[in-house]
TIDRENTOR-839041 format. One record per atom (N, C-alpha, C): atom name; chain; y, z, x; residue number from 1. Coordinates in steps of 0.001 Angstrom, whole numbers, plus 500000, padded with zeros to 6 digits. Layout:
# TIDRENTOR-839041
<"CA", "A", <Y, Z, X>, NUM>;
...
***
This chain:
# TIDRENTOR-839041
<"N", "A", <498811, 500000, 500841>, 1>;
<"CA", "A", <500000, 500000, 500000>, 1>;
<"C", "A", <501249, 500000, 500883>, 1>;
<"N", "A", <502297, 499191, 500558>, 2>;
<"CA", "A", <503468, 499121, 501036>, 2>;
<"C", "A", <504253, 500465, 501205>, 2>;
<"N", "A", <505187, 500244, 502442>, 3>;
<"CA", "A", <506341, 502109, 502587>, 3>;
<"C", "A", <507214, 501579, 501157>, 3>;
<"N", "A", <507623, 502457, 500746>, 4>;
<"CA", "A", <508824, 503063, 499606>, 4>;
<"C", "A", <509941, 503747, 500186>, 4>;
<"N", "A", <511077, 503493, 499884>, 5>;
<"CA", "A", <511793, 504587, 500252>, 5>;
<"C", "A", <512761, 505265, 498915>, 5>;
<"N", "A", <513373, 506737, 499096>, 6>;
<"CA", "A", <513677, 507386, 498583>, 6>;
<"C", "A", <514953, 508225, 499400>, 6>;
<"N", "A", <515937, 507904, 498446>, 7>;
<"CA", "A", <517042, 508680, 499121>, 7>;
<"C", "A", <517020, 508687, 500717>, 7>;
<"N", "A", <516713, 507249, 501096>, 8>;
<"CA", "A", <516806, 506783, 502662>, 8>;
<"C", "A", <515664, 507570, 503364>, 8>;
<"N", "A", <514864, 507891, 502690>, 9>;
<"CA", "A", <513347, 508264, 503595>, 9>;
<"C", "A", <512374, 507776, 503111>, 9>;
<"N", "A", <511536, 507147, 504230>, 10>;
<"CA", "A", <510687, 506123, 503862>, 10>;
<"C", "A", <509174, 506955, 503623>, 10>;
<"N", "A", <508875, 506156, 502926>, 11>;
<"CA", "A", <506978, 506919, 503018>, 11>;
<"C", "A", <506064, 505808, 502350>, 11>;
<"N", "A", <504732, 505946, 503496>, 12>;
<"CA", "A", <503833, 505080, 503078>, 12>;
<"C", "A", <503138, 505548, 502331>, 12>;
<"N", "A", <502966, 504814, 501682>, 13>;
<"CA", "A", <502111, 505412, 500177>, 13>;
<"C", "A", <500190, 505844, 500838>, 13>;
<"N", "A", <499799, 504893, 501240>, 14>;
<"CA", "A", <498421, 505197, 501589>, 14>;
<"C", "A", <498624, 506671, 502464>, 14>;
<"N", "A", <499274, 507159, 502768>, 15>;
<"CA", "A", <499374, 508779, 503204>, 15>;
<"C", "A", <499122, 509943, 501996>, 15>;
<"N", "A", <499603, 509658, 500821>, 16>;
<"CA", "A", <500263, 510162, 500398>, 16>;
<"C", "A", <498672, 511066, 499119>, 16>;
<"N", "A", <499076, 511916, 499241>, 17>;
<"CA", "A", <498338, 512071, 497833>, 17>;
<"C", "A", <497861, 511997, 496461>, 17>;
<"N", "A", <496515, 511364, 496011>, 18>;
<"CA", "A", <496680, 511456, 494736>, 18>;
<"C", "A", <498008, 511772, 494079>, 18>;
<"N", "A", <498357, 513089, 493955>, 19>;
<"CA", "A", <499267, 513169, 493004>, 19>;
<"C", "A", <500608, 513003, 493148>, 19>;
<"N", "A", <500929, 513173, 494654>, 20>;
<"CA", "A", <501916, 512301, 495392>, 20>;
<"C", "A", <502352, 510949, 494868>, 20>;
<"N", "A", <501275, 510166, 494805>, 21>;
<"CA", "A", <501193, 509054, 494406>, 21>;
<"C", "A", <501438, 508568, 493074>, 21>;
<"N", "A", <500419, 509332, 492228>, 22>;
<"CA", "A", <500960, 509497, 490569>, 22>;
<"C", "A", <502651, 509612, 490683>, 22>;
<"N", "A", <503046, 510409, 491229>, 23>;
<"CA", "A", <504498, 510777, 491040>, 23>;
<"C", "A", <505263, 509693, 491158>, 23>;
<"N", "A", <504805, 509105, 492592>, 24>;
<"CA", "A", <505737, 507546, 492794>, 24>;
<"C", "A", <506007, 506749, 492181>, 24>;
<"N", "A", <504100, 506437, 491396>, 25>;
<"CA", "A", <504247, 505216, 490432>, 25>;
<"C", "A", <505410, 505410, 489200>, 25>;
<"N", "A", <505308, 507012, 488670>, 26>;
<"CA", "A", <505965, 507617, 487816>, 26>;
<"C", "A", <507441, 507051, 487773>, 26>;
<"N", "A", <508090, 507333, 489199>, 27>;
<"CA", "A", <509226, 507387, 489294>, 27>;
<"C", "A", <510086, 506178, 489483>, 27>;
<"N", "A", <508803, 505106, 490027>, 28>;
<"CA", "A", <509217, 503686, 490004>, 28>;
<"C", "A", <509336, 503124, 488424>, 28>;
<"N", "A", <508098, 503361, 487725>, 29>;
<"CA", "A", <508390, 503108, 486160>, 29>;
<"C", "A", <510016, 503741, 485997>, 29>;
<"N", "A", <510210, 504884, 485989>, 30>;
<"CA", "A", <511745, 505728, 485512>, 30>;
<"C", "A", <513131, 504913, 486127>, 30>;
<"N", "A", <512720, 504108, 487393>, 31>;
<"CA", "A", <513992, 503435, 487750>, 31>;
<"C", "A", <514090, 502133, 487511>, 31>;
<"N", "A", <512632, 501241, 486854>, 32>;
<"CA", "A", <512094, 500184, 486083>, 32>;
<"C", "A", <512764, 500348, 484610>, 32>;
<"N", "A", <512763, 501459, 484295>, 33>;
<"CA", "A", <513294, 501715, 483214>, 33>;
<"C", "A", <514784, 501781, 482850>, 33>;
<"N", "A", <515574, 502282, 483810>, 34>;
<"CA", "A", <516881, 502331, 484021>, 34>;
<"C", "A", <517425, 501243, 484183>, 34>;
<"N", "A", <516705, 500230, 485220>, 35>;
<"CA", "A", <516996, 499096, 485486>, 35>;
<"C", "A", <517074, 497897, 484003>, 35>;
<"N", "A", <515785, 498456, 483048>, 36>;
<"CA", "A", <516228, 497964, 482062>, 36>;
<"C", "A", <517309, 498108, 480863>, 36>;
<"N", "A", <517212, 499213, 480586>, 37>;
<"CA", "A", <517948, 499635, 480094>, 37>;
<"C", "A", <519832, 498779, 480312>, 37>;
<"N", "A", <519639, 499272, 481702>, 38>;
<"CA", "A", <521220, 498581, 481911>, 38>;
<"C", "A", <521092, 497154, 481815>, 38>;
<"N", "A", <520356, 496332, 481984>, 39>;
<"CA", "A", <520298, 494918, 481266>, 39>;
<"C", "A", <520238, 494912, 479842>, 39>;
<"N", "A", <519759, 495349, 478701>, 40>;
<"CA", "A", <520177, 495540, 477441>, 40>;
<"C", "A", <521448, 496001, 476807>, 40>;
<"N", "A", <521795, 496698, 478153>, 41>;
<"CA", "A", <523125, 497446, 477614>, 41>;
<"C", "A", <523971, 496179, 478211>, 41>;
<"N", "A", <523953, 495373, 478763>, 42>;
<"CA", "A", <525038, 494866, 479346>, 42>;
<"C", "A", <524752, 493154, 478341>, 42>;
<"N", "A", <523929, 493194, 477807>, 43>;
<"CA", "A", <523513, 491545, 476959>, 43>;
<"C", "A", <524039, 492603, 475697>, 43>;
<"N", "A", <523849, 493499, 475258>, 44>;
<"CA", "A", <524683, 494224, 474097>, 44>;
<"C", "A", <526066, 494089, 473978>, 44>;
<"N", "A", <526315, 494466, 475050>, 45>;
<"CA", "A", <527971, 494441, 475060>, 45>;
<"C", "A", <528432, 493165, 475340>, 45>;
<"N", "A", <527709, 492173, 475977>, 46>;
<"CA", "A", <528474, 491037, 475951>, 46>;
<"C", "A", <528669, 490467, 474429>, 46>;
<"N", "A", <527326, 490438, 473507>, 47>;
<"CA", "A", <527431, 490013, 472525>, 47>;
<"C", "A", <528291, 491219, 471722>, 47>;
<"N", "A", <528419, 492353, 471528>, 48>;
<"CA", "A", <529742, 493088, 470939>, 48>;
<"C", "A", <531131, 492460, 471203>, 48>;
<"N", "A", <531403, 491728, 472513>, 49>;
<"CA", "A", <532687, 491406, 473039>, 49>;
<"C", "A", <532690, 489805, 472054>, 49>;
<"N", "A", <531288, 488964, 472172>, 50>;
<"CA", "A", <531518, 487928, 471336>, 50>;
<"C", "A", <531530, 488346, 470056>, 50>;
<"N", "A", <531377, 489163, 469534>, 51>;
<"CA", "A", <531707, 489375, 467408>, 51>;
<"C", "A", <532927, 489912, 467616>, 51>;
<"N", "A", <533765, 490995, 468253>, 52>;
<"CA", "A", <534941, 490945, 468202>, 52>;
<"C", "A", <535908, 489880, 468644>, 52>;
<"N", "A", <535629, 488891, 469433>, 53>;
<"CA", "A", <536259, 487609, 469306>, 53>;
<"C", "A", <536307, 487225, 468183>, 53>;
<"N", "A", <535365, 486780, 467457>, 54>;
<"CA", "A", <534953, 485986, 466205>, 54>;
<"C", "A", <535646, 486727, 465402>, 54>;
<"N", "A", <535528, 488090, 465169>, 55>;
<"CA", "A", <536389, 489013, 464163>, 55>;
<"C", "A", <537282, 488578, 464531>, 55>;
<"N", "A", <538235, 488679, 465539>, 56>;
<"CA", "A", <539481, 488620, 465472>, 56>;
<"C", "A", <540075, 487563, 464845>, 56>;
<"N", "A", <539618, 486356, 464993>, 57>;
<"CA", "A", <540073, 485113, 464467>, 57>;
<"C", "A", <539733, 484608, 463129>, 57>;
<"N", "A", <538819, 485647, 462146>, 58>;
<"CA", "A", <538826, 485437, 460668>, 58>;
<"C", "A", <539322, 486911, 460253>, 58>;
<"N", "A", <540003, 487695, 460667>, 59>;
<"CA", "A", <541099, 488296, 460144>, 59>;
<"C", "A", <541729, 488227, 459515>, 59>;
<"N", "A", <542170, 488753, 458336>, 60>;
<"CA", "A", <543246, 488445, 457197>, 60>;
<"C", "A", <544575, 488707, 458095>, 60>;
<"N", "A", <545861, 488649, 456848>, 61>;
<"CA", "A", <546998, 489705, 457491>, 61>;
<"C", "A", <546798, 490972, 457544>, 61>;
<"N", "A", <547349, 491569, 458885>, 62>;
<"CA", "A", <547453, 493378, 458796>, 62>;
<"C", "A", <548088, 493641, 457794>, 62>;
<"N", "A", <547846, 495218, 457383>, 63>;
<"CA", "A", <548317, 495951, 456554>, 63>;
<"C", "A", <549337, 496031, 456964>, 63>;
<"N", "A", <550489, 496461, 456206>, 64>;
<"CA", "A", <551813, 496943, 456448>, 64>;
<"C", "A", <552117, 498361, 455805>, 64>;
<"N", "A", <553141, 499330, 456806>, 65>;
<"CA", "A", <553065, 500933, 456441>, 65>;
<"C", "A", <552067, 501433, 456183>, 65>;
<"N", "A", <552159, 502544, 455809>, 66>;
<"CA", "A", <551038, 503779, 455456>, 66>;
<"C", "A", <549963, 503328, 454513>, 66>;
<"N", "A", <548554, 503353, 454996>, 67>;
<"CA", "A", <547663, 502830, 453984>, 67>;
<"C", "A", <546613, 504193, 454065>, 67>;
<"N", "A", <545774, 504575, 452521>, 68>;
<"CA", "A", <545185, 505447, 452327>, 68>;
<"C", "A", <543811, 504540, 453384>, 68>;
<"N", "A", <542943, 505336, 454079>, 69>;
<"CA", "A", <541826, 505433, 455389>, 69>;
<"C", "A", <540633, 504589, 454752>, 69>;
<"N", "A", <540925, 504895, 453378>, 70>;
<"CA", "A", <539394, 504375, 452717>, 70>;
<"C", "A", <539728, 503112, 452276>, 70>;
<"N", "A", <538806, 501733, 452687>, 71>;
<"CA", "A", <539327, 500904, 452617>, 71>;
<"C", "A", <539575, 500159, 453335>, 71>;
<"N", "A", <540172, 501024, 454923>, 72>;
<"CA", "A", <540624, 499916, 455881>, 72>;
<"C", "A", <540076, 499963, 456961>, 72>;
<"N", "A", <540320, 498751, 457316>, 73>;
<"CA", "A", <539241, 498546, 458630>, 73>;
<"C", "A", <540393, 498660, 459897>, 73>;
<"N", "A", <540317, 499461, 461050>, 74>;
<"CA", "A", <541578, 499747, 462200>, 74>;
<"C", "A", <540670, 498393, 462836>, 74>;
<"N", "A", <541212, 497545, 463506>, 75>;
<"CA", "A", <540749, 496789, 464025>, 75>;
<"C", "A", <541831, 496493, 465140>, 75>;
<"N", "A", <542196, 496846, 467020>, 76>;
<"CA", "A", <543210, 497294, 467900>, 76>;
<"C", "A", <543776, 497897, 467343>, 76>;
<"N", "A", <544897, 497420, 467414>, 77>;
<"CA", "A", <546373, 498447, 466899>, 77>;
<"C", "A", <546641, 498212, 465285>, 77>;
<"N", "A", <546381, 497514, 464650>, 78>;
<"CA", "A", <546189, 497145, 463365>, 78>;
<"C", "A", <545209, 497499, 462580>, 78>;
<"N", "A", <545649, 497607, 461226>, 79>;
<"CA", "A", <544857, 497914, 460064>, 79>;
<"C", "A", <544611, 496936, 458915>, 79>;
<"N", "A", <543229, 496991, 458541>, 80>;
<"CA", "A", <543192, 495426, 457576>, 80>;
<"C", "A", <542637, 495807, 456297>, 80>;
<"N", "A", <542908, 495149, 455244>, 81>;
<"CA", "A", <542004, 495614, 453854>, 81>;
<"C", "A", <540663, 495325, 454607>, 81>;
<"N", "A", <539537, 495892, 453821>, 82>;
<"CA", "A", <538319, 495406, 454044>, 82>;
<"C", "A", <538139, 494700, 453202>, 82>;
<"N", "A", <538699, 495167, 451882>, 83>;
<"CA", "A", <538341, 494084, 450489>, 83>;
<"C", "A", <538779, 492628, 450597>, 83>;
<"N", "A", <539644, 492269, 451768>, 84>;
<"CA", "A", <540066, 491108, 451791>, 84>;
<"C", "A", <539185, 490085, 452911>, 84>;
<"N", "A", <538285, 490784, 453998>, 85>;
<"CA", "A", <537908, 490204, 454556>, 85>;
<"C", "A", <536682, 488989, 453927>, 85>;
<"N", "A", <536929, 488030, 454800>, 86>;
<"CA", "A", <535753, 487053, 454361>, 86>;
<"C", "A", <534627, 487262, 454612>, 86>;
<"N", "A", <533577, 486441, 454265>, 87>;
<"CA", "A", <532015, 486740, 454265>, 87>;
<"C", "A", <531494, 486274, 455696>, 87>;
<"N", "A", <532247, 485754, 456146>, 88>;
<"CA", "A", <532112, 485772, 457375>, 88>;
<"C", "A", <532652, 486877, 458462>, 88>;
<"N", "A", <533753, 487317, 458164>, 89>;
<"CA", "A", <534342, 488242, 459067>, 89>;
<"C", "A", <533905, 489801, 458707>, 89>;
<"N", "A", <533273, 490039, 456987>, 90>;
<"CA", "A", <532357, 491094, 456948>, 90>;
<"C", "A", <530694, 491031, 457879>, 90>;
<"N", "A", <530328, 489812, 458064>, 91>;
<"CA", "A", <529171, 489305, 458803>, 91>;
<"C", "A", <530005, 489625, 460064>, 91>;
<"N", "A", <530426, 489276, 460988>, 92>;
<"CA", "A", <530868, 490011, 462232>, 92>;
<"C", "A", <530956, 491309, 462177>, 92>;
<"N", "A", <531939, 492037, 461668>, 93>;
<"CA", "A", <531854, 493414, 461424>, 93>;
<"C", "A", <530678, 494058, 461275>, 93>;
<"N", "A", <529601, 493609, 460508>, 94>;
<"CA", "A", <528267, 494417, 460629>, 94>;
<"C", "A", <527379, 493523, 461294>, 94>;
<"N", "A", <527800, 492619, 462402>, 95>;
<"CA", "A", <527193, 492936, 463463>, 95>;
<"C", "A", <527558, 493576, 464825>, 95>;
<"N", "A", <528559, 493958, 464838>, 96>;
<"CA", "A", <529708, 494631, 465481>, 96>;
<"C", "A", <528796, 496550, 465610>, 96>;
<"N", "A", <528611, 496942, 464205>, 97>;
<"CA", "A", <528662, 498001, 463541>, 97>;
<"C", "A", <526865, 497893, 464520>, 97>;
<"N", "A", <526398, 497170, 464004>, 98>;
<"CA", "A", <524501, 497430, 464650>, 98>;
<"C", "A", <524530, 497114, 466067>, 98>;
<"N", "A", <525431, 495998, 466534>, 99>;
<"CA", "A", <525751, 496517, 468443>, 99>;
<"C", "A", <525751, 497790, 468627>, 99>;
<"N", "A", <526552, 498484, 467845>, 100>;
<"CA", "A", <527242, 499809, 468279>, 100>;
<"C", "A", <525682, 501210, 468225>, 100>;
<"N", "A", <525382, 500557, 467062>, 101>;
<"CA", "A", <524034, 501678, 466822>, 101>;
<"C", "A", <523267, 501450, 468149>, 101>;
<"N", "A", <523124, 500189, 468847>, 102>;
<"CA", "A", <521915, 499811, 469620>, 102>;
<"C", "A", <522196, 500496, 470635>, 102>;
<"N", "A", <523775, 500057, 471102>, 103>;
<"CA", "A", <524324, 500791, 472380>, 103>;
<"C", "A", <523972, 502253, 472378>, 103>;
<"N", "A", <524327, 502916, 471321>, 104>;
<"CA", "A", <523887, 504241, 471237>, 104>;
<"C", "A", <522771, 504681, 471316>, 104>;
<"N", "A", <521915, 504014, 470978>, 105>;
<"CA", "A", <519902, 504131, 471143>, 105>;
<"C", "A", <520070, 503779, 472653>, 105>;
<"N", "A", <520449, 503055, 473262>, 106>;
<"CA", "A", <520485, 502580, 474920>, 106>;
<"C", "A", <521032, 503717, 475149>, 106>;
<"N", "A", <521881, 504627, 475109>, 107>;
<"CA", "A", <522413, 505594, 475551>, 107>;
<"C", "A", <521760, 506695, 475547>, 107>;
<"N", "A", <520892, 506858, 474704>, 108>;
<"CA", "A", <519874, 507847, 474541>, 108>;
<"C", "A", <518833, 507585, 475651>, 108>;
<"N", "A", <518266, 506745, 475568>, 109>;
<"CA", "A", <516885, 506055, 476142>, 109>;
<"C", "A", <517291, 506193, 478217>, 109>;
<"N", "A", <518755, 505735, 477922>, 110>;
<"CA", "A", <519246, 505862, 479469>, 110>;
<"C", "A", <519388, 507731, 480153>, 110>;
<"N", "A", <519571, 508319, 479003>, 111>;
<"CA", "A", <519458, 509943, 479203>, 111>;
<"C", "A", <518012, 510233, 479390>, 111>;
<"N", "A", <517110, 509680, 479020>, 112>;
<"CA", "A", <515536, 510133, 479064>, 112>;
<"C", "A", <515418, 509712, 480038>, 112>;
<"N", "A", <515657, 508348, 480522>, 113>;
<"CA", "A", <514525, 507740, 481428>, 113>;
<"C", "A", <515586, 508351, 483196>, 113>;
<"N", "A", <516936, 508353, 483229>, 114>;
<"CA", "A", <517456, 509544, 484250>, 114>;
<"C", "A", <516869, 510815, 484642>, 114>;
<"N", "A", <516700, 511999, 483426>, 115>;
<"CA", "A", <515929, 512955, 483636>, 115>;
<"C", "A", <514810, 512722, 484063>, 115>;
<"N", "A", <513720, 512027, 483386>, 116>;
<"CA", "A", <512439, 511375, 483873>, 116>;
<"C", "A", <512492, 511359, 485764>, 116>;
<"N", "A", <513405, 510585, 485556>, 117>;
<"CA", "A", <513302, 510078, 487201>, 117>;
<"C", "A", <513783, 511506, 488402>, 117>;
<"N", "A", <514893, 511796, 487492>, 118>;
<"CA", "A", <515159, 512864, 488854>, 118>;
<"C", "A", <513989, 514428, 488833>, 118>;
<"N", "A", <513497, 514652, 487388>, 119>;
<"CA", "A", <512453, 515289, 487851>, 119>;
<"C", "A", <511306, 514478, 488998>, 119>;
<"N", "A", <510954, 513420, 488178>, 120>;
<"CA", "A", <509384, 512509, 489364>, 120>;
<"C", "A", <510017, 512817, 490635>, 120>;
<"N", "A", <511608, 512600, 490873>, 121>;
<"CA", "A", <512157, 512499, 492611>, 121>;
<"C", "A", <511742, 514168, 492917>, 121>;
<"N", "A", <512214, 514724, 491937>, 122>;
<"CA", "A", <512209, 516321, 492349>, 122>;
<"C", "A", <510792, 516868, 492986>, 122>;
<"N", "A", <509935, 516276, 492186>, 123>;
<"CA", "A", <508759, 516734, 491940>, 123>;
<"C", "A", <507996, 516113, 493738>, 123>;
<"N", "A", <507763, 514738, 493390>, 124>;
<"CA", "A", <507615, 513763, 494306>, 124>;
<"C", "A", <508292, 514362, 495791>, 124>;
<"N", "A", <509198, 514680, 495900>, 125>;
<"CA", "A", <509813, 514989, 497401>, 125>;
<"C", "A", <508956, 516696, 497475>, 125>;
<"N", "A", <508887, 517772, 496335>, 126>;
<"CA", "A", <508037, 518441, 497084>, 126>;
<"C", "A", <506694, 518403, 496812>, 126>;
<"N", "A", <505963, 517391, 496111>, 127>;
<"CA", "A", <505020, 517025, 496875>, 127>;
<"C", "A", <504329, 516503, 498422>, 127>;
<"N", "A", <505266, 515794, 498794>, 128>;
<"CA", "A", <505498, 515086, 499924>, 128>;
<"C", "A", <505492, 516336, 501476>, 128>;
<"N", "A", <506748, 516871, 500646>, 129>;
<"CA", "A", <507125, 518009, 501740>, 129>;
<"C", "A", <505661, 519250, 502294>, 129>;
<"N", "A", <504846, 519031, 501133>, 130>;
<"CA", "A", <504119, 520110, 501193>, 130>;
<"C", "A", <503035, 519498, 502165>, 130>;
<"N", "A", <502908, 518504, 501790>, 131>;
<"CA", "A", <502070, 517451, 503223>, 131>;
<"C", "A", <502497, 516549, 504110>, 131>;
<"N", "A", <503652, 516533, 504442>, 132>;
<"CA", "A", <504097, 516257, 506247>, 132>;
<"C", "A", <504645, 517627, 507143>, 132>;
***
């Protein structure tokens, strides 16, 4: 098996112990995972950045003065009826709205699979330590 390295210290795996080893594979999945993660998150947000384009340009007119909350959509610095938007620019908006849920499930998933990893590192380095 090929060396690995970790926080700039290298180790060959065929040294290493059974559970040494478990740990590695562990921890390579956890940064496999991270690694994905931030590619979903970043094809998410590109397509969030393309529906707020698209929103922007089937926009009605902004509201003008004080408008009661229910109702309006803040969209930048502006406020819009919702009742006025088109069936298209309500179709952006809720896909806008399920970007946002996904990002947030990515945000979760990116908190698990971090912990994951810095325990396996935690774990993994004193495994290691206990046999060199």
């Amino acid at each position: 098996m090929p060396d690995f390295i970790i926080d700039g210290q290298r180790y060959e795996s065929s040294v290493l112990t059974d559970h040494s080893r478990s740990l590695m594979f562990a921890l390579k999945f956890a940064e496999q995972e991270i690694w994905d993660i931030n590619r979903r998150v970043g094809l998410a947000q590109t397509a969030r950045n393309t529906y707020c384009l698209a929103l922007k340009e089937l926009l009605p007119a902004p509201l003008e003065g004080e408008m009661s909350e229910q109702g309006v959509l803040n969209f930048g610095n502006q406020k819009f009826a919702r009742s006025e938007l088109s069936q298209k620019a309500t179709q952006q908006l809720n896909a806008i709205l399920e970007v946002d849920k996904l990002l947030a499930d990515l945000q979760d998933d990116y908190a698990i699979a971090e912990t994951a990893r810095t325990v396996y590192g935690r774990d993994f380095k004193a495994s290691v330590s206990t046999t060199h």
